[in-house]
C-alpha positions as CSV (number, residue, x, y, z in Angstrom):
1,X,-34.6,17.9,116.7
2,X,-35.6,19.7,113.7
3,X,-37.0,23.4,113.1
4,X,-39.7,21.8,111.0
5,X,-41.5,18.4,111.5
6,X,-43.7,17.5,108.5
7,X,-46.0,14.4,108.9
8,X,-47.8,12.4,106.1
9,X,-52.1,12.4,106.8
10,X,-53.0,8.7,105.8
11,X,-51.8,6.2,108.0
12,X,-49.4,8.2,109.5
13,X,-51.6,10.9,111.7
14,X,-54.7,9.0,111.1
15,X,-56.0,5.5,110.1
16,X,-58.0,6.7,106.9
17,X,-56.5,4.4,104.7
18,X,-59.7,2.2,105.2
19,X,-62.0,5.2,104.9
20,X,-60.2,6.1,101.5
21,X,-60.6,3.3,99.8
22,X,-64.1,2.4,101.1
23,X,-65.2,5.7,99.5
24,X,-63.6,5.0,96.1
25,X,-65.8,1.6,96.1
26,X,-68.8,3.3,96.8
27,X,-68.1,5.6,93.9
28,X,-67.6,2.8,91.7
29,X,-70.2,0.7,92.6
30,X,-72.7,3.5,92.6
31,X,-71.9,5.0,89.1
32,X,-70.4,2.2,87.3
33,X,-72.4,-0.9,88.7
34,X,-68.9,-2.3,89.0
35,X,-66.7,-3.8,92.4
36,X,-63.1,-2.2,92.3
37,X,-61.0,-4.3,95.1
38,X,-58.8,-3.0,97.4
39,X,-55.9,-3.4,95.6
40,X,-57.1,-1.6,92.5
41,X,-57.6,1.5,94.3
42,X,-54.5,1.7,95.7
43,X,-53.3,1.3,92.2
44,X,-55.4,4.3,91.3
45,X,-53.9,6.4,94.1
46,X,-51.4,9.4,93.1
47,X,-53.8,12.6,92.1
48,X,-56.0,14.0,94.3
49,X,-59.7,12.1,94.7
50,X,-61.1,14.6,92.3
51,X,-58.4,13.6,89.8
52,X,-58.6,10.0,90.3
53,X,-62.6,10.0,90.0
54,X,-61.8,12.2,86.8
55,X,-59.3,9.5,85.6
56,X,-61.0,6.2,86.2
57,X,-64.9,6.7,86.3
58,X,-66.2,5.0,83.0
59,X,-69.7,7.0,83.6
60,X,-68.2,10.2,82.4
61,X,-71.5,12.5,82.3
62,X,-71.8,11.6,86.4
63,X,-67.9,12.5,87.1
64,X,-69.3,15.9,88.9
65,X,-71.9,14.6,90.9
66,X,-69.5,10.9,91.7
67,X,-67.3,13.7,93.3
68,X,-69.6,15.4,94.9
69,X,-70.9,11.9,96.5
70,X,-67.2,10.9,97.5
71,X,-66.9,13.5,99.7
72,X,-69.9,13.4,101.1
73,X,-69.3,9.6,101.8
74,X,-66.2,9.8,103.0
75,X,-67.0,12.6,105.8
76,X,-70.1,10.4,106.6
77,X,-67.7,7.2,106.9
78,X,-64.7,9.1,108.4
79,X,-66.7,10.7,111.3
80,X,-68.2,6.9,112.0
81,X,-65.2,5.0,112.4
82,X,-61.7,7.2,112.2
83,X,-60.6,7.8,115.8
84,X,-58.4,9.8,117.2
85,X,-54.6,8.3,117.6
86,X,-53.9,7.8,121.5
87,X,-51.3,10.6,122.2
88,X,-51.0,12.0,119.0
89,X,-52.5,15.3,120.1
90,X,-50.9,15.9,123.2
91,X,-47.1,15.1,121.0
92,X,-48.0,17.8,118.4
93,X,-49.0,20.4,121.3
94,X,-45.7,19.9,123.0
95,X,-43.7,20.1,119.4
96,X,-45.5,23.3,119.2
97,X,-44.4,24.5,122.3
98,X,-41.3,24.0,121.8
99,X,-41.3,26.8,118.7
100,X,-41.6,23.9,116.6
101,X,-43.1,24.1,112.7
102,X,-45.8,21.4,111.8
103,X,-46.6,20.5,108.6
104,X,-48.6,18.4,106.9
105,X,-47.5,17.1,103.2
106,X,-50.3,14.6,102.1
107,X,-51.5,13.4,98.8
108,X,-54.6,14.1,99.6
109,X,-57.2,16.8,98.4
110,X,-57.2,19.8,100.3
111,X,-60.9,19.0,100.6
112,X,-60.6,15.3,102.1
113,X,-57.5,16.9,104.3
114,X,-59.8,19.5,105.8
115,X,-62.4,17.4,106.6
116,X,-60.0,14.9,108.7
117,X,-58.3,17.8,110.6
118,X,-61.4,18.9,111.8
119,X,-63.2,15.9,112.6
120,X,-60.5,14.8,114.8
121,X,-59.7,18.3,116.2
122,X,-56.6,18.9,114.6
123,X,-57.4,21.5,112.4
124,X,-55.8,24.5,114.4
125,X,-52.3,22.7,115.1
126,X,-50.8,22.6,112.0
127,X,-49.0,25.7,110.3
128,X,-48.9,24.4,107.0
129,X,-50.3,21.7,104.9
130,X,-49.2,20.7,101.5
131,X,-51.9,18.9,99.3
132,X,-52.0,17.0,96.1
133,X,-53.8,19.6,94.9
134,X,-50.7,22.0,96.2
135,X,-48.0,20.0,93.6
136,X,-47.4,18.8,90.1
137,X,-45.5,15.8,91.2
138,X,-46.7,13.3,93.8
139,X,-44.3,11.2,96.4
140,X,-42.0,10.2,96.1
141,X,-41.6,12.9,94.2
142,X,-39.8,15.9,96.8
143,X,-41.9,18.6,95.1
144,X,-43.8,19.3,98.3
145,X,-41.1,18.8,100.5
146,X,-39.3,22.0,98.5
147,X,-41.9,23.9,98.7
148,X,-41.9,23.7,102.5
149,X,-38.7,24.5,102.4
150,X,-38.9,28.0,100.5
151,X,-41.9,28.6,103.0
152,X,-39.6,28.5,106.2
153,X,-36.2,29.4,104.5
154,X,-34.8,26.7,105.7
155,X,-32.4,23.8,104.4
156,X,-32.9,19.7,104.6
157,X,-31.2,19.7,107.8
158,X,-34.1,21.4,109.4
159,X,-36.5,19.2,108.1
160,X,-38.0,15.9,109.4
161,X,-40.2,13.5,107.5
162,X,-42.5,11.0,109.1
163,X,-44.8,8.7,107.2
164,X,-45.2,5.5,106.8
165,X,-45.0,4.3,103.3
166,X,-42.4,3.9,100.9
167,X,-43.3,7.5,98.7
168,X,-43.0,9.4,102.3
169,X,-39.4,8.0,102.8
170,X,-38.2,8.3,99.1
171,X,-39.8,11.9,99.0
172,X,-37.0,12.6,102.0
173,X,-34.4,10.9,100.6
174,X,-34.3,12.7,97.5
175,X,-34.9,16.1,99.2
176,X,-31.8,14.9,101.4
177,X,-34.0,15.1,104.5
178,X,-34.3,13.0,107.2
179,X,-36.7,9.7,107.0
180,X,-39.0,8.4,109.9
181,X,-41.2,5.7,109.0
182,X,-44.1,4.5,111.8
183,X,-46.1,1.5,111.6
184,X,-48.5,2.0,113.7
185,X,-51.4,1.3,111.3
186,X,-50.5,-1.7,109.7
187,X,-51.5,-2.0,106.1
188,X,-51.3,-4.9,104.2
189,X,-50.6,-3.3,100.5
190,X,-47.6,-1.4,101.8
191,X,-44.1,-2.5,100.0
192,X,-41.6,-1.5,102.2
193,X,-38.2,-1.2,99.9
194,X,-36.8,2.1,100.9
195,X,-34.6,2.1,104.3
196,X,-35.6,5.2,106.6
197,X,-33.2,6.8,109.0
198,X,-35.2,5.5,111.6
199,X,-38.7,3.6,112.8
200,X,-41.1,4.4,115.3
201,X,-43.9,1.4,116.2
202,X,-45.5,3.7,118.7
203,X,-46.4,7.5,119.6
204,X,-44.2,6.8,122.3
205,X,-40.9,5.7,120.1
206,X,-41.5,8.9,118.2
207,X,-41.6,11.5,121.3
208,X,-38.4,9.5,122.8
209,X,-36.5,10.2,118.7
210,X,-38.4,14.1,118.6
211,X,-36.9,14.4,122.2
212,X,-39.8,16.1,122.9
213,X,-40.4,16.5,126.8
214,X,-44.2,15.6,128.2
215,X,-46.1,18.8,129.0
216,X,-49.0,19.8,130.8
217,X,-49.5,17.0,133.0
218,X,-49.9,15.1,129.7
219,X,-51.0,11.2,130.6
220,X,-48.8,9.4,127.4
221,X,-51.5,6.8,126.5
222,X,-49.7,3.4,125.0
223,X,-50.5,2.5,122.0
């Protein structure tokens, strides 16, 4: 197993993806008077929320206050109906345990990251997180994945990715690390073209590929 195991946020440590792109509708509804779909805000995705707001609200005296509102609106509708994943928590403790890095490399905001990591108590567990906010270039870009690098001094062979879309496993191709896609939120507007090293359909899979032993008296919940 690897020195350093870096997970992607959305979809991959937490089923936000709704939650994201609810709260880029009720931007655009609310300032523009205008429906965005599903797909169109996926196709909006890359920057940060701030920069996407920035980029594609037409209203652009109320860009301040429509970011101020996303935010809001997403930690109101995250803290609703984002729960926990079933043995996620107990997985990341016992990586840790084992003298293990975690990272987080999202493209996220740091703001929206924060907010998820401590609604669902994760907040304390990971060492490091890398943000959109934290690169120039998004996934699949391997920017972030560098820079974690030159944080630990270590080389690709140390490194893990696990995500579960196409950026997360191109981002570790190119930085020559190794690939682990999980599907364990399905998600009808992912285009699966790049081949991971390996796949993991539950939290289960992943600790049997992490070889990482059950701890603590640790009840594995299925999922």
């Amino acid at each position: 197993m690897a020195d350093v195991v870096v997970f992607d946020f959305d979809g991959t440590v937490a089923d936000t993806m709704p939650v994201c792109v609810g709260a880029f509708q009720h931007i655009f509804r609310l300032f523009d008077q205008r429906y965005v779909s599903e797909r169109e805000v996926i196709a909006m995705f890359g920057p940060p929320e701030a920069g996407i707001i920035t980029r594609n609200l037409r209203n652009r005296d109320a860009v301040p206050n429509a970011i101020a509102e996303f935010y809001r609106y997403y930690s109101e509708l995250h803290n609703q109906t984002v729960k926990p994943l079933p043995g996620l928590y107990e997985l990341l403790v016992d990586i840790k345990d084992m003298g293990k890095r975690l990272v987080v490399f999202t493209g996220k905001g740091r703001r929206s990251l924060t907010i998820s990591l401590r609604q669902l108590g994760l907040d304390n567990l990971f060492e490091m997180a890398v943000t959109g906010d934290d690169v120039t270039e998004k996934k699949p870009n391997p920017e972030g994945l560098h820079l974690i690098m030159r944080e630990f001094n270590c080389g690709a062979g140390d490194v893990w990715m696990i995500g579960d879309s196409d950026a997360d496993v191109a981002a570790a191709i190119r930085a020559g690390v190794r690939s682990v896609r999980v599907e364990w939120f399905p998600f009808e507007f992912l285009d699966f073209r790049k081949t991971p090293d390996d796949v993991c359909a539950t939290i289960a899979d992943l600790r049997r590929l992490l070889q990482v032993p059950q701890h603590h008296g640790h009840n594995e919940v299925a999922n």
